[in-house]
TORGU-401498 format. One line per field, with one value per atom (N, C-alpha, C): x, y, z; residue in three letters; residue number from 1; atom name. Coordinates in pm, 1 decimal, padded with zeros to 6 digits. Example, Ala and Ser with C-alpha at 12.3 -4.5 7.8 and 13.67 -1.06 7.14 Angstrom:
TORGU-401498
c1: [01319.0,01230.0,01320.0,01285.0,01367.0,01290.0]
c2: [-00569.0,-00450.0,-00330.0,-00225.0,-00106.0,00003.0]
c3: [00780.0,00780.0,00780.0,00708.0,00714.0,00787.0]
res: [ALA,ALA,ALA,SER,SER,SER]
n: [1,1,1,2,2,2]
atom: [N,CA,C,N,CA,C]
END
This chain:
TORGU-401498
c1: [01260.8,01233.5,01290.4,01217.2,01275.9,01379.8,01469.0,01553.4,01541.3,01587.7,01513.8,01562.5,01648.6,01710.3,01663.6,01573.7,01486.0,01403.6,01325.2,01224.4,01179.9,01315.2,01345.9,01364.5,01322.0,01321.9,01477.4,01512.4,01647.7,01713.1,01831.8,01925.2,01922.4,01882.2,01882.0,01739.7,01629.1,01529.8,01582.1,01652.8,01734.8,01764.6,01868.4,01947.4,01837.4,01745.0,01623.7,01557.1,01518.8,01439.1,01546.0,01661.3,01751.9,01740.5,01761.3,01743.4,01612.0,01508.0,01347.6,01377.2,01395.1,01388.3,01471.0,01582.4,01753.2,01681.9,01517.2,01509.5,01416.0,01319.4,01247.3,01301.3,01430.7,01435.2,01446.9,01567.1,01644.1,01563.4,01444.5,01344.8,01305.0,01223.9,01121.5,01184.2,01311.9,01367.0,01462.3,01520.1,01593.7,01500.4,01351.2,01254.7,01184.9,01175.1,01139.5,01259.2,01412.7,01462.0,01482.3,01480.4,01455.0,01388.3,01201.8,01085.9,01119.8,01172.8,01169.8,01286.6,01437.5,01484.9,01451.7,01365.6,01299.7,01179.4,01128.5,01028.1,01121.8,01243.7,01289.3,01328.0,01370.6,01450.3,01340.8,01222.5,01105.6,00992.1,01048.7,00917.8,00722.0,00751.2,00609.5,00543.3,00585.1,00516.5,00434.4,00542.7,00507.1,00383.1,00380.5,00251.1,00142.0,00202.9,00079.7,-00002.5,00106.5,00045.8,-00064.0,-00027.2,-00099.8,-00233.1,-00211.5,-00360.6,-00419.5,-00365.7,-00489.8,-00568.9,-00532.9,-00611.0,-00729.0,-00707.8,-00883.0,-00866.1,-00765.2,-00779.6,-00780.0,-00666.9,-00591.4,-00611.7,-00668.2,-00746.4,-00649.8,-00543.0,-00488.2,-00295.7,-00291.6,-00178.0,-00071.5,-00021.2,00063.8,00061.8,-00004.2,-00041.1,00017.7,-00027.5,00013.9,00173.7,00223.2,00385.3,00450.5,00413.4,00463.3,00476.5,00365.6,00382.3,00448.9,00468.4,00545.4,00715.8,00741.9,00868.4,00877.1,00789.3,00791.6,00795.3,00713.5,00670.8,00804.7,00920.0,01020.9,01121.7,01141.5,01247.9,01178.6,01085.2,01040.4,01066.1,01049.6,01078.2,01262.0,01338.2,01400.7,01468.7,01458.4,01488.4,01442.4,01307.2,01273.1,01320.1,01405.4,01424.6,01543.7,01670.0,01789.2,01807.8,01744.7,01723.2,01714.0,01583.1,01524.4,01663.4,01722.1,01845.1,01927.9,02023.0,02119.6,02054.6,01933.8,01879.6,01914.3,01884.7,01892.8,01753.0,01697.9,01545.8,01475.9,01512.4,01431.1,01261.6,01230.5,01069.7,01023.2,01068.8,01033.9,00998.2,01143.4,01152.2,01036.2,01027.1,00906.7,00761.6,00722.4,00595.9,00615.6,00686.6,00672.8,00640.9,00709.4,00666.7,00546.1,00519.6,00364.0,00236.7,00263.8,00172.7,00161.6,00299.4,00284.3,00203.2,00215.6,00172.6,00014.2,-00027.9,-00180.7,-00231.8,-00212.3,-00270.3,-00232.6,-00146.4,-00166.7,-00252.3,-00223.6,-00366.1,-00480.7,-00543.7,-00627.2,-00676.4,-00577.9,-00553.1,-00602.1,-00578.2,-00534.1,-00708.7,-00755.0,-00902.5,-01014.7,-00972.1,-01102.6,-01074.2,-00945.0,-00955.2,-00996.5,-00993.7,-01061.1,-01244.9,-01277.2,-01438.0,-01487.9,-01390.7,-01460.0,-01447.7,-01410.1,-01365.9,-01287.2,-01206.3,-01085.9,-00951.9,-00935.9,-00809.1,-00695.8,-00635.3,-00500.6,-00386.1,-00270.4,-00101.5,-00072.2,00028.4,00077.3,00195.7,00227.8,00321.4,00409.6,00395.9,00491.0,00629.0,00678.1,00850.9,00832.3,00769.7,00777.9,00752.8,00790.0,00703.8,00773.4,00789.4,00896.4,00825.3,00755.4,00654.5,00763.6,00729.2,00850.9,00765.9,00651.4,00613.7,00435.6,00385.1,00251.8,00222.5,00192.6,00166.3,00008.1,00042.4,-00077.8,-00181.7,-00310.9,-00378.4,-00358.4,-00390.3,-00397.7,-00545.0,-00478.5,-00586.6,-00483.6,-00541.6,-00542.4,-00432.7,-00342.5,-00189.2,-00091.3,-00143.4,-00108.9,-00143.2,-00321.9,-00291.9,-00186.9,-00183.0,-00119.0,-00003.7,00098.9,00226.5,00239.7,00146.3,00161.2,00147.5,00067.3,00049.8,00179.2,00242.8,00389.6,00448.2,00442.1,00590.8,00517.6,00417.7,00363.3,00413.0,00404.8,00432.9,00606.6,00650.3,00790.5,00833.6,00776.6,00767.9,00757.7,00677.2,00620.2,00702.5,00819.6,00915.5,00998.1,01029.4,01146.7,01045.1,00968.2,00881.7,00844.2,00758.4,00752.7,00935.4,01016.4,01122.2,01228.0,01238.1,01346.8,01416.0,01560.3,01635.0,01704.4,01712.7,01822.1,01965.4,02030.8,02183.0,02291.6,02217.7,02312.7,02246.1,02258.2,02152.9,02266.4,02210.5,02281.3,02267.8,02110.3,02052.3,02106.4,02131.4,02235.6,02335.2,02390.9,02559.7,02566.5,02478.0,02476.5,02400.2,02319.5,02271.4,02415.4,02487.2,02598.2,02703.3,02701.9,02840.5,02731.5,02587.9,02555.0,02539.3,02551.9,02554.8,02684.0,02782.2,02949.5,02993.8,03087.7,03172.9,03303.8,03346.9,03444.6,03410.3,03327.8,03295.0,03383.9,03466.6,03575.5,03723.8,03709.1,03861.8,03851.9,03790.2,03794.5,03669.6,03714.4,03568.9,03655.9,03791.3,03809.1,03779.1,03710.4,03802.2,03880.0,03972.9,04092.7,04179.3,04174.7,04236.0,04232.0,04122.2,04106.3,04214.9,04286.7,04393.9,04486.6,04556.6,04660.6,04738.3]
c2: [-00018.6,00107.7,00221.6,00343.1,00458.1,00532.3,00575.1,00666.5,00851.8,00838.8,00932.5,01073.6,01069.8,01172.5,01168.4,01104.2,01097.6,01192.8,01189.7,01178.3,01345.9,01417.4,01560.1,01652.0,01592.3,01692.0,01711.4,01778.8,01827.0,01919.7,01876.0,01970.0,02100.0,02158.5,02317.4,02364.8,02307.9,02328.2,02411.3,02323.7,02390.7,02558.7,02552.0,02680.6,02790.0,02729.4,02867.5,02887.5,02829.0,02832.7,02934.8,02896.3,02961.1,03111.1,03151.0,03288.1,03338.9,03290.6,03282.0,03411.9,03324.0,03332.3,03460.7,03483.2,03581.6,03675.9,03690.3,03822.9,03876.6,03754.4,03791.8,03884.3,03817.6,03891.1,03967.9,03992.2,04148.7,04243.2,04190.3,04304.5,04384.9,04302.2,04364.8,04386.3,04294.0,04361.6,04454.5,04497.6,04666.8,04755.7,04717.6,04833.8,04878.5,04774.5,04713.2,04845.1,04796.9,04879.6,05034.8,05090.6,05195.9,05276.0,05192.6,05272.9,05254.4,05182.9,05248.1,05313.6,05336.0,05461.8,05599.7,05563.9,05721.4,05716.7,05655.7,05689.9,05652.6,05644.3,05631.1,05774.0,05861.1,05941.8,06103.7,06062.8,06143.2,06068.5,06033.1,05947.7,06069.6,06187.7,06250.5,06233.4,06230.0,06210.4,06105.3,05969.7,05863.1,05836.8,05902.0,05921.7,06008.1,06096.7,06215.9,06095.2,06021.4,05909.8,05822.0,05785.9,05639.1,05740.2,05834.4,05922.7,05972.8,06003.6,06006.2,05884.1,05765.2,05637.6,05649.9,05703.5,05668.0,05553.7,05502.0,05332.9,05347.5,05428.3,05422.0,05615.1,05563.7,05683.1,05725.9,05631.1,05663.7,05707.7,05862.6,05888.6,05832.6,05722.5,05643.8,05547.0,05506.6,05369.3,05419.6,05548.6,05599.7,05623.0,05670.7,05692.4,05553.7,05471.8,05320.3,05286.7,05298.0,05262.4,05311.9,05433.2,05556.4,05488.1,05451.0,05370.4,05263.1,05129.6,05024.6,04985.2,05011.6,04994.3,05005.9,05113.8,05149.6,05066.6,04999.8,04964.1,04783.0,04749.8,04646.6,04605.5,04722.9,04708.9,04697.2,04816.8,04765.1,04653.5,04582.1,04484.5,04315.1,04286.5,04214.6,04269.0,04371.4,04396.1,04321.0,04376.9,04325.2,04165.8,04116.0,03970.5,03896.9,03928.4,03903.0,03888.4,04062.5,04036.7,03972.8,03942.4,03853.1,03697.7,03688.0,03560.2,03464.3,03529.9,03487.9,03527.4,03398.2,03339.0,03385.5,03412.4,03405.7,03397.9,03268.3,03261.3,03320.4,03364.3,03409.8,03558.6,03658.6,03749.5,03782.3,03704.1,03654.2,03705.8,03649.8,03618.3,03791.4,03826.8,03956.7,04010.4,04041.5,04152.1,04117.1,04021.0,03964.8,04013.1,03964.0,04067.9,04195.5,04313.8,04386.0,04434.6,04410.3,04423.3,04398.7,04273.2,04254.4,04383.6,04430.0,04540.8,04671.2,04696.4,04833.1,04839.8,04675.3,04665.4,04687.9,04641.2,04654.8,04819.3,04861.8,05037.6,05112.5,05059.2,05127.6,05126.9,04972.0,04924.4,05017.7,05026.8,05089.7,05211.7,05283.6,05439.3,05461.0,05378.8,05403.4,05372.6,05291.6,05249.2,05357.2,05447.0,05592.7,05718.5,05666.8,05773.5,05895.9,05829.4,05958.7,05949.7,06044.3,06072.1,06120.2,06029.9,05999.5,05992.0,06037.6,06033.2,05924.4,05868.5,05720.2,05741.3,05739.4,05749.7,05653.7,05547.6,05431.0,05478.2,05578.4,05625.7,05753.2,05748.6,05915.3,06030.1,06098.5,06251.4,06189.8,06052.4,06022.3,05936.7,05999.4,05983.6,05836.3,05711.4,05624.0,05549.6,05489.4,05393.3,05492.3,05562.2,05592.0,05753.5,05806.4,05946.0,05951.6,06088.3,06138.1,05974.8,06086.9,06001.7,05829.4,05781.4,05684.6,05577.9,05463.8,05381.1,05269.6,05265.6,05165.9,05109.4,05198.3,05181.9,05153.8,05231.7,05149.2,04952.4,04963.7,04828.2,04698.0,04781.3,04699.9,04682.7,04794.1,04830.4,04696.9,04719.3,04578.9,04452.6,04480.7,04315.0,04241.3,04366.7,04282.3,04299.2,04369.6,04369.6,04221.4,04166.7,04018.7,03921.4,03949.2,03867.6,03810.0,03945.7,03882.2,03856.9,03892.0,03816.2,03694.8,03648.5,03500.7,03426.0,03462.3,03361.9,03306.5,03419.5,03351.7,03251.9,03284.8,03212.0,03120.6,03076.7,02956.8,02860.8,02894.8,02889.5,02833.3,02918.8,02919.0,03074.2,03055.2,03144.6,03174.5,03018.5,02971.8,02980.6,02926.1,02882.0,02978.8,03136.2,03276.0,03322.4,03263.0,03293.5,03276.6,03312.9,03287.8,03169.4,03137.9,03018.0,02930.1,02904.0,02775.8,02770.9,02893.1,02848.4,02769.8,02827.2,02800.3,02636.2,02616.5,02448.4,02386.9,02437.9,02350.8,02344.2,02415.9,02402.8,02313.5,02306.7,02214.1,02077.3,02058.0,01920.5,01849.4,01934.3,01956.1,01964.7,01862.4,01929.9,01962.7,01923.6,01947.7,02028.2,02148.0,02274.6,02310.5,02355.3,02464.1,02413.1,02261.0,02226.7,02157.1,02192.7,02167.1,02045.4,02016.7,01898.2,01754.2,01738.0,01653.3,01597.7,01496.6,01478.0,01423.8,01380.1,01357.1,01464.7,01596.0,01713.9,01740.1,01754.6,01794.9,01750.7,01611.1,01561.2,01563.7,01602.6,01619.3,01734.7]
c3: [-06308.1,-06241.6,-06326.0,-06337.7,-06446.7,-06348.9,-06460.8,-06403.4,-06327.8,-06206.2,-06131.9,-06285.2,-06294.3,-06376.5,-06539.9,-06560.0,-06676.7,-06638.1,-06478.3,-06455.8,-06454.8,-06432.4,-06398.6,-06508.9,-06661.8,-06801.9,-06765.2,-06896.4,-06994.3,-06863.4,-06905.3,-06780.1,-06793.9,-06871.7,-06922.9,-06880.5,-06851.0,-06782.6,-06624.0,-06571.4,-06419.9,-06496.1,-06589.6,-06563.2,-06626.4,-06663.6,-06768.3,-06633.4,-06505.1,-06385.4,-06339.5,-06315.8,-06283.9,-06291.6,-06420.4,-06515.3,-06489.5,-06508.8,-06428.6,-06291.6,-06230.7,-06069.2,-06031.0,-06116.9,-06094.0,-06163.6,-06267.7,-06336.7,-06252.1,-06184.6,-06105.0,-05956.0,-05919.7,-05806.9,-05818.3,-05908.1,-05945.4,-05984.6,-06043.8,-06115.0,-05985.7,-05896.1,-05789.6,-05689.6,-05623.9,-05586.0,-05549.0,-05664.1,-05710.0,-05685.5,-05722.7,-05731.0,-05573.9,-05485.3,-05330.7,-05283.2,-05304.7,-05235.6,-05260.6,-05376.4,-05453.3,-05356.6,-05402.5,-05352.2,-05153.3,-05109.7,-04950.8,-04917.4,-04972.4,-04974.4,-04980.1,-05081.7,-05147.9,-05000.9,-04997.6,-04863.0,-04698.9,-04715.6,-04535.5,-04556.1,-04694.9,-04716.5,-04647.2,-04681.3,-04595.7,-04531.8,-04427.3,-04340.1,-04340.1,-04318.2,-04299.5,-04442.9,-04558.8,-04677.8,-04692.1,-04622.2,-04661.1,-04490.7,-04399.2,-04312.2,-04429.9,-04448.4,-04539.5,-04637.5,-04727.1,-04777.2,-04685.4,-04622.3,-04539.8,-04491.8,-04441.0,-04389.5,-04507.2,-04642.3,-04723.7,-04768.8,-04722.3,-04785.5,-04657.7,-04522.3,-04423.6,-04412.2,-04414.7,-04339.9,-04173.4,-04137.3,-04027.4,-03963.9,-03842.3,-03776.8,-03671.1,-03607.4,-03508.9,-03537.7,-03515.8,-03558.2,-03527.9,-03388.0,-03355.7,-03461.5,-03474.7,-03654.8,-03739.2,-03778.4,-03911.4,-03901.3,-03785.7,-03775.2,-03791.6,-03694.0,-03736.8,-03827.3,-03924.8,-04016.9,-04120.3,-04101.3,-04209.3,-04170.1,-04098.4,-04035.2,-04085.4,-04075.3,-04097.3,-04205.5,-04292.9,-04493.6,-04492.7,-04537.5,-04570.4,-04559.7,-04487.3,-04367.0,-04412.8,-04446.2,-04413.3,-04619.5,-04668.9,-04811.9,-04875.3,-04800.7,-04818.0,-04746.4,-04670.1,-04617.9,-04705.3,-04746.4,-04827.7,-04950.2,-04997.5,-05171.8,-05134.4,-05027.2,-05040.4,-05014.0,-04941.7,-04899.8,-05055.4,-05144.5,-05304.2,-05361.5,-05379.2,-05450.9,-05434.5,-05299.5,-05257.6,-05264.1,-05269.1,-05316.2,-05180.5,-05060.3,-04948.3,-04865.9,-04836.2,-04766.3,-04877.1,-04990.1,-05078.9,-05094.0,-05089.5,-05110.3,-04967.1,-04862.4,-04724.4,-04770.9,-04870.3,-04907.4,-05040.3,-05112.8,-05256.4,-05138.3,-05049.6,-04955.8,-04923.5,-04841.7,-04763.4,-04860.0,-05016.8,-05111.6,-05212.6,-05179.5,-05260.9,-05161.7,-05007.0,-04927.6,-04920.3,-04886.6,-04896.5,-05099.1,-05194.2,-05274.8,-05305.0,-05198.1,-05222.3,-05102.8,-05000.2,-04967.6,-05028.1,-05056.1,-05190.5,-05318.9,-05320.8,-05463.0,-05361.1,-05226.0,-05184.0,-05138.2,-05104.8,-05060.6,-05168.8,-05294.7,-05455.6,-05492.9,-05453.4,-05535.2,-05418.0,-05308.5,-05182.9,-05233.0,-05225.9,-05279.5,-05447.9,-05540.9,-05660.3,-05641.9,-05585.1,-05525.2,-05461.3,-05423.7,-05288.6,-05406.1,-05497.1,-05575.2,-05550.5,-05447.1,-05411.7,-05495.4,-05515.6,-05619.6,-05557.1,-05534.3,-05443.1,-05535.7,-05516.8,-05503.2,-05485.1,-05584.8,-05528.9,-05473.3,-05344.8,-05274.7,-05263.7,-05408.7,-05373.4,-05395.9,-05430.8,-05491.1,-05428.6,-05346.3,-05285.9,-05401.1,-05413.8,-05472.8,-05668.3,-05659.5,-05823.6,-05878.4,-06060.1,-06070.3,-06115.4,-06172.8,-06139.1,-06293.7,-06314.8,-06386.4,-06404.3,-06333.8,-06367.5,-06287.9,-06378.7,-06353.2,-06298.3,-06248.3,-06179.6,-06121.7,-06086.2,-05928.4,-05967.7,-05837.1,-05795.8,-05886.8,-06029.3,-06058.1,-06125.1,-06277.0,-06366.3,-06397.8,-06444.8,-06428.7,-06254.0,-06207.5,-06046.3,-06060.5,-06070.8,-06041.9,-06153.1,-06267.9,-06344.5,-06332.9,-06250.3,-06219.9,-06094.5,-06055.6,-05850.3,-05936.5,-06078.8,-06139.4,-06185.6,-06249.7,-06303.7,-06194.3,-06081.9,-05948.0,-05923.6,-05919.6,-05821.1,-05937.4,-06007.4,-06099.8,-06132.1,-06087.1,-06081.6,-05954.5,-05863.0,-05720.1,-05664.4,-05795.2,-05814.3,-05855.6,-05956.9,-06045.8,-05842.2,-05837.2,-05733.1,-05601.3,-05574.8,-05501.0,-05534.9,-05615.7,-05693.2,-05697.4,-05800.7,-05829.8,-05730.9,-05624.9,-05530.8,-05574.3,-05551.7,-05555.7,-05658.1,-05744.8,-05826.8,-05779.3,-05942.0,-05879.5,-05826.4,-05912.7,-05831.7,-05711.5,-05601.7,-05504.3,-05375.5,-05222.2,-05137.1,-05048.5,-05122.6,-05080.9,-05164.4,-05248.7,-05331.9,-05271.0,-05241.5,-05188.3,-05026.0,-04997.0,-04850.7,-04876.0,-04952.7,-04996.5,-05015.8,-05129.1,-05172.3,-05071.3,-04982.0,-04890.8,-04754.3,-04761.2,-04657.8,-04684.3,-04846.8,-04912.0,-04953.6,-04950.1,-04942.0,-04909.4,-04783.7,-04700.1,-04790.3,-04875.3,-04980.2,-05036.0,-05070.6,-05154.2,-05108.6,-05049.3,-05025.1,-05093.6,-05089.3,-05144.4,-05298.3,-05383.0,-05517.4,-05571.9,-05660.9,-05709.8,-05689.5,-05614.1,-05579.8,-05461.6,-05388.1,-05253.8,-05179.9,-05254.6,-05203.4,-05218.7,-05263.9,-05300.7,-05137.8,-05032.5,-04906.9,-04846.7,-04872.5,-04732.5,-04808.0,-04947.4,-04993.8,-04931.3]
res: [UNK,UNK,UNK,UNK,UNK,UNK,UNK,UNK,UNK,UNK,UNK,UNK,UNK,UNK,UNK,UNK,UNK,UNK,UNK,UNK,UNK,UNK,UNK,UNK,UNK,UNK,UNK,UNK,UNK,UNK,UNK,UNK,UNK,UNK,UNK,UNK,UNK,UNK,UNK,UNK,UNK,UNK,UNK,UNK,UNK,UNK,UNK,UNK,UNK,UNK,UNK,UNK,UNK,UNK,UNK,UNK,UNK,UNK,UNK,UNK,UNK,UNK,UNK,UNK,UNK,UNK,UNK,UNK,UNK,UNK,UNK,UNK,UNK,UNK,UNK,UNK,UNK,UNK,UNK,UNK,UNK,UNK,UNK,UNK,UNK,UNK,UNK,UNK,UNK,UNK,UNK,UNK,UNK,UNK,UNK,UNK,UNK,UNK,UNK,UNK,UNK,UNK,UNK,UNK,UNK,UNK,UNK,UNK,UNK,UNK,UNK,UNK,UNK,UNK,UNK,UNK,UNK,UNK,UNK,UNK,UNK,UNK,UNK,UNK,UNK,UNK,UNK,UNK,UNK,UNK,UNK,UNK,UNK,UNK,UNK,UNK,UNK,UNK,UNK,UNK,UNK,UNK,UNK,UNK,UNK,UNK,UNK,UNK,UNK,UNK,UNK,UNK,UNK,UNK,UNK,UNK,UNK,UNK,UNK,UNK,UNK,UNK,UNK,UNK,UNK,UNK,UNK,UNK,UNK,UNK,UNK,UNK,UNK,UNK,UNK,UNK,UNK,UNK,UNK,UNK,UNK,UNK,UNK,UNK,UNK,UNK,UNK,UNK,UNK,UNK,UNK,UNK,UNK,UNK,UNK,UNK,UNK,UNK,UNK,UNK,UNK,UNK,UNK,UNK,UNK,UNK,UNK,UNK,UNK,UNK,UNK,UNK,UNK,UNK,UNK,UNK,UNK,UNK,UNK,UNK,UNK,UNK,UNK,UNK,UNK,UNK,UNK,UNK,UNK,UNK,UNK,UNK,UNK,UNK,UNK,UNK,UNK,UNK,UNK,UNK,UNK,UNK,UNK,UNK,UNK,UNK,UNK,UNK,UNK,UNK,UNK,UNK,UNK,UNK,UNK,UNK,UNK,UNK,UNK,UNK,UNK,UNK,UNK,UNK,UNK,UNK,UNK,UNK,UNK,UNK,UNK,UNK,UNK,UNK,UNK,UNK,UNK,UNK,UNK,UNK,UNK,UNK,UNK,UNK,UNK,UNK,UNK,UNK,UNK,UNK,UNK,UNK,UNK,UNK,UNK,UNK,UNK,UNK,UNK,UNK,UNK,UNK,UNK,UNK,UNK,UNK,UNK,UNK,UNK,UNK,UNK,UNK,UNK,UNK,UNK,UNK,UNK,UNK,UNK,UNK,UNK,UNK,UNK,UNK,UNK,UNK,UNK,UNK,UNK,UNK,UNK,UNK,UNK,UNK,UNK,UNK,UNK,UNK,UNK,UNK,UNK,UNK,UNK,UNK,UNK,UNK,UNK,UNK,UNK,UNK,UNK,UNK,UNK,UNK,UNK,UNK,UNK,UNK,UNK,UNK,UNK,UNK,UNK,UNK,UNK,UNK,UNK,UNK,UNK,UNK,UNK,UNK,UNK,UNK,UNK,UNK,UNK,UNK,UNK,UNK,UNK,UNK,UNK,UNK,UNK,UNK,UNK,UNK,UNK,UNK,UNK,UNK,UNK,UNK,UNK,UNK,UNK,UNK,UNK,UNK,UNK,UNK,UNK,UNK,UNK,UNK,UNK,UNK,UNK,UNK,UNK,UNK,UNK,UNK,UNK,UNK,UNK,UNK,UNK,UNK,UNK,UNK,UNK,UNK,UNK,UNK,UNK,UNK,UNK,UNK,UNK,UNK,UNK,UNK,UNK,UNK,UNK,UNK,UNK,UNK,UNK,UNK,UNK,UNK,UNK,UNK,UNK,UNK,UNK,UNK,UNK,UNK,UNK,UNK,UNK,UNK,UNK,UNK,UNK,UNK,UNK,UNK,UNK,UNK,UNK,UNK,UNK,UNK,UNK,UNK,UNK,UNK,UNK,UNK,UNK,UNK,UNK,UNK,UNK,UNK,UNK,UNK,UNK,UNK,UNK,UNK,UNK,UNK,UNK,UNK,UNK,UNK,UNK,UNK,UNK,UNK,UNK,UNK,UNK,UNK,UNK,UNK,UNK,UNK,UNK,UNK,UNK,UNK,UNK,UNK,UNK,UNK,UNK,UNK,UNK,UNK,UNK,UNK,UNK,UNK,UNK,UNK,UNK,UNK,UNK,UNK,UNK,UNK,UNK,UNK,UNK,UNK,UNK,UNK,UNK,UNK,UNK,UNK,UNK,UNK,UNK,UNK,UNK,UNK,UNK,UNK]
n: [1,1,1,2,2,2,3,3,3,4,4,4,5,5,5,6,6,6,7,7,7,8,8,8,9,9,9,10,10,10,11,11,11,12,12,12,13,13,13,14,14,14,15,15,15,16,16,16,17,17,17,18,18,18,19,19,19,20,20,20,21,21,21,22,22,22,23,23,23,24,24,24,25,25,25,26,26,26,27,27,27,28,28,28,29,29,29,30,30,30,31,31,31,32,32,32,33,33,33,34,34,34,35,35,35,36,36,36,37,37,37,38,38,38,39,39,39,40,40,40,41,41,41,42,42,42,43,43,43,44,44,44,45,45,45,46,46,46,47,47,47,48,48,48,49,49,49,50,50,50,51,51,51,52,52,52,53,53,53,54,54,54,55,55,55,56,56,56,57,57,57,58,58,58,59,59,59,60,60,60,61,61,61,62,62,62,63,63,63,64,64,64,65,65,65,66,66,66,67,67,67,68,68,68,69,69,69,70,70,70,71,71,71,72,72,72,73,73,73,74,74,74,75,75,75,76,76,76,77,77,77,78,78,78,79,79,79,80,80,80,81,81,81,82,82,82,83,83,83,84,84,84,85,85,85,86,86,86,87,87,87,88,88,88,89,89,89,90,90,90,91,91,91,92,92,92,93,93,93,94,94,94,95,95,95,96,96,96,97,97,97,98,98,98,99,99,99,100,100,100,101,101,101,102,102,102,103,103,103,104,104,104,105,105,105,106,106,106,107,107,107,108,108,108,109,109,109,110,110,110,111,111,111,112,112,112,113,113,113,114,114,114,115,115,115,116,116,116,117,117,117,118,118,118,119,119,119,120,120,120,121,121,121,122,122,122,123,123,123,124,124,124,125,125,125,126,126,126,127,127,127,128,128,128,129,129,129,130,130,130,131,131,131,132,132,132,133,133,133,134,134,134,135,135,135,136,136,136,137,137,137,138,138,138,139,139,139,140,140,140,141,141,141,142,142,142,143,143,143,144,144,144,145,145,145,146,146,146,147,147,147,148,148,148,149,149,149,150,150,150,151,151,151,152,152,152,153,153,153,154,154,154,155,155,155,156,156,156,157,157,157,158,158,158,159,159,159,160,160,160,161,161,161,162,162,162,163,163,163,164,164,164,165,165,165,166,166,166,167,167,167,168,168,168,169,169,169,170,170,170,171,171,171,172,172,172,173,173,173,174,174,174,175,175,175,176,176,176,177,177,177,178,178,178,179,179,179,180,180,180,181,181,181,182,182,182]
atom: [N,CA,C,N,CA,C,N,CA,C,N,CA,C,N,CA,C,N,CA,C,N,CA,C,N,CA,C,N,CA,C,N,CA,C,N,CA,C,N,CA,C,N,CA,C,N,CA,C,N,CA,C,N,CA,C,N,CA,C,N,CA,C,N,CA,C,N,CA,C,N,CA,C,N,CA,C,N,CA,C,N,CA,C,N,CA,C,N,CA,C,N,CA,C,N,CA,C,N,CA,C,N,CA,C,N,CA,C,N,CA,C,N,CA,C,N,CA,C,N,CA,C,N,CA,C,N,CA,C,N,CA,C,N,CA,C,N,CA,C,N,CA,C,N,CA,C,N,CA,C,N,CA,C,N,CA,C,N,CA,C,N,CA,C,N,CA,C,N,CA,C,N,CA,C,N,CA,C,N,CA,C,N,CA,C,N,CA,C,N,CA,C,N,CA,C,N,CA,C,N,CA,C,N,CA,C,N,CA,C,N,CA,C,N,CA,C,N,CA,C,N,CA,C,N,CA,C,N,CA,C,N,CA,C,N,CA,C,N,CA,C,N,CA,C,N,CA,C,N,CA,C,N,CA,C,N,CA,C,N,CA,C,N,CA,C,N,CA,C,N,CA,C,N,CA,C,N,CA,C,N,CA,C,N,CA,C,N,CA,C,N,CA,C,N,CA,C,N,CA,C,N,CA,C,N,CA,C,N,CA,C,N,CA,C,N,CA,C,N,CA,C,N,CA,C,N,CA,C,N,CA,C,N,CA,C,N,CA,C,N,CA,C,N,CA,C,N,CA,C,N,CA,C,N,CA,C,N,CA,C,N,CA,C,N,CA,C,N,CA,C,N,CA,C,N,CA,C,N,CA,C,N,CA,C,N,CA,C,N,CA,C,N,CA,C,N,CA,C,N,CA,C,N,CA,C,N,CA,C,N,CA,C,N,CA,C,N,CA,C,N,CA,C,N,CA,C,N,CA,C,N,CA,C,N,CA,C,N,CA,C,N,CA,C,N,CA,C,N,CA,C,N,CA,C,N,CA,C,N,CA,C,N,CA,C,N,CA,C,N,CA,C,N,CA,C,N,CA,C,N,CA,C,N,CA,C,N,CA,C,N,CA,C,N,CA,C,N,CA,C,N,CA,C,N,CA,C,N,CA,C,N,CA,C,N,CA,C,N,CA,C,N,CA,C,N,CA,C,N,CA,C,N,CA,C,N,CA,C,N,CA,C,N,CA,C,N,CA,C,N,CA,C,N,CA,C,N,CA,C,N,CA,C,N,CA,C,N,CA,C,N,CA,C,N,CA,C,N,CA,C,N,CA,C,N,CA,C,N,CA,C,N,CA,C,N,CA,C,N,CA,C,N,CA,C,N,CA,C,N,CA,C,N,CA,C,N,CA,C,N,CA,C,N,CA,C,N,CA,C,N,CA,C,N,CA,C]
END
């Protein structure tokens, strides 16, 4: 029978997934919490935003939502970074990202020339209206959205620690265990 630990490639494979996953979070989500500061920091902009796309007709929607995006971003950025629920946190900012690409592709198809209200009034990665560089900007945020999702959290994560102390009852008293009843 082969060895399970053959079976799992070079031990340095783990810590490069590792590094993977820790550039991915940190990338998108530093930027997750950034961009909904800058929009909790003026909720009517980020409505002014959502009512120039004509998705959403009913001004109770549009306030909700001028609330929610923000609040819902930074909440999945800080989760990403602390590397806690991780691929839960990876999912929320890969959806929210496929309807802004979708928001981004219907308002370039109508040919309306829209403000990207993703950083609030800060032109951040792509100037002026709303196109090409937007969608390429959501391509690399999904993309590094993807390392930790795919990935996990890796080993600097809050989800490792909380693995190793549920696979350990000795994580707290050294790499011995007989160190615990000394």
């Amino acid at each position: 029978m082969a060895d399970a630990s053959k079976l799992r490639g070079p031990q340095h494979a783990g810590t490069f997934a590792s590094w993977l996953s820790l550039i991915g979070r940190l990338g998108v989500g530093q930027i997750f919490i950034f961009a909904g500061l800058v929009k909790v920091a003026d909720p009517a902009e980020v409505a002014r935003s959502i009512q120039a796309f004509d998705v959403v007709n009913n001004d109770s929607m549009i306030s909700l939502a001028a609330y929610v995006i923000p609040w819902t971003e930074i909440l999945a950025g800080v989760l990403l970074v602390a590397g806690l629920f991780t691929r839960a946190a990876a999912t929320v900012i890969l959806l929210m990202l496929a309807g802004f690409v979708a928001l981004i592709v219907n308002a370039m198809n109508q040919g309306k020339e829209l403000e990207c209200g993703c950083f609030g009034k800060i032109k951040l990665f792509c100037d002026g209206p709303l196109g090409r560089c937007n969608l390429i900007q959501d391509g690399v945020f999904a993309a590094l959205a993807l390392l930790p999702l795919i990935l996990g959290g890796g080993r600097a994560s809050a989800d490792a620690l909380g693995k190793a102390k549920a696979t350990d009852p000795y994580a707290d008293y050294g790499e011995d265990e007989d160190e615990a009843f000394d």
